[in-house]
C-alpha positions in Angstrom: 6.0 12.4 196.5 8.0 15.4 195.9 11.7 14.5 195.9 12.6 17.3 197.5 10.7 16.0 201.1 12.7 12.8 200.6 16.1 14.8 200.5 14.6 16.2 203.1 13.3 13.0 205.1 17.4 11.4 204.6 19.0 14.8 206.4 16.1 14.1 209.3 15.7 10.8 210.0 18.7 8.7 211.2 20.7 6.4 208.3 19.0 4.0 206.4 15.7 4.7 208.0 14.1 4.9 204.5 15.0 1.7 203.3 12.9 0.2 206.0 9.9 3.0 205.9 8.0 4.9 202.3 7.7 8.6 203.1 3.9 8.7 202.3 2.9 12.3 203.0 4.1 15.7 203.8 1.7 18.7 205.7 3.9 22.1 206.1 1.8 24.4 208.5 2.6 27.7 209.8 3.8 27.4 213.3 1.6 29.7 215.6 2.4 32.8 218.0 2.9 32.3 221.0 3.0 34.7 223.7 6.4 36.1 224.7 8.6 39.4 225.9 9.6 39.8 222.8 7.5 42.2 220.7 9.3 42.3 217.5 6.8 43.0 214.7 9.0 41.9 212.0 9.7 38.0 212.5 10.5 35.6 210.2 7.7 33.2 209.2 8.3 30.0 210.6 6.6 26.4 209.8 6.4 22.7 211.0 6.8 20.1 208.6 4.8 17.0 209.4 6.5 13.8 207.6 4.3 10.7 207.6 6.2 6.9 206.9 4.8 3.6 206.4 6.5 0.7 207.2 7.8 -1.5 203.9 6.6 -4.8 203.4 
């Protein structure tokens, strides 16, 4: 796993929450369009980061 989703996963989830779960994957997709007022043709690309955690045994 890239280390940089588990810094990631430590500033997310609340404290210690990895000692108890293994970050086993990591899907970034591009968060879609929705429809608003605001017509702005130059917006910042924005994505949703799934993590996925299995429980240590």
């Amino acid at each position: 796993m890239n280390p940089q989703y588990e810094i990631l996963a430590k500033c997310l989830l609340p404290t210690h929450m990895l000692e108890w779960f293994e970050l086993t994957n990591v899907e970034v997709k591009p968060k879609e369009n929705a429809a608003t007022q605001d017509t702005q043709s130059e917006v910042s690309p924005v994505n949703i980061i799934h993590l996925y955690l299995d429980e240590k045994v």
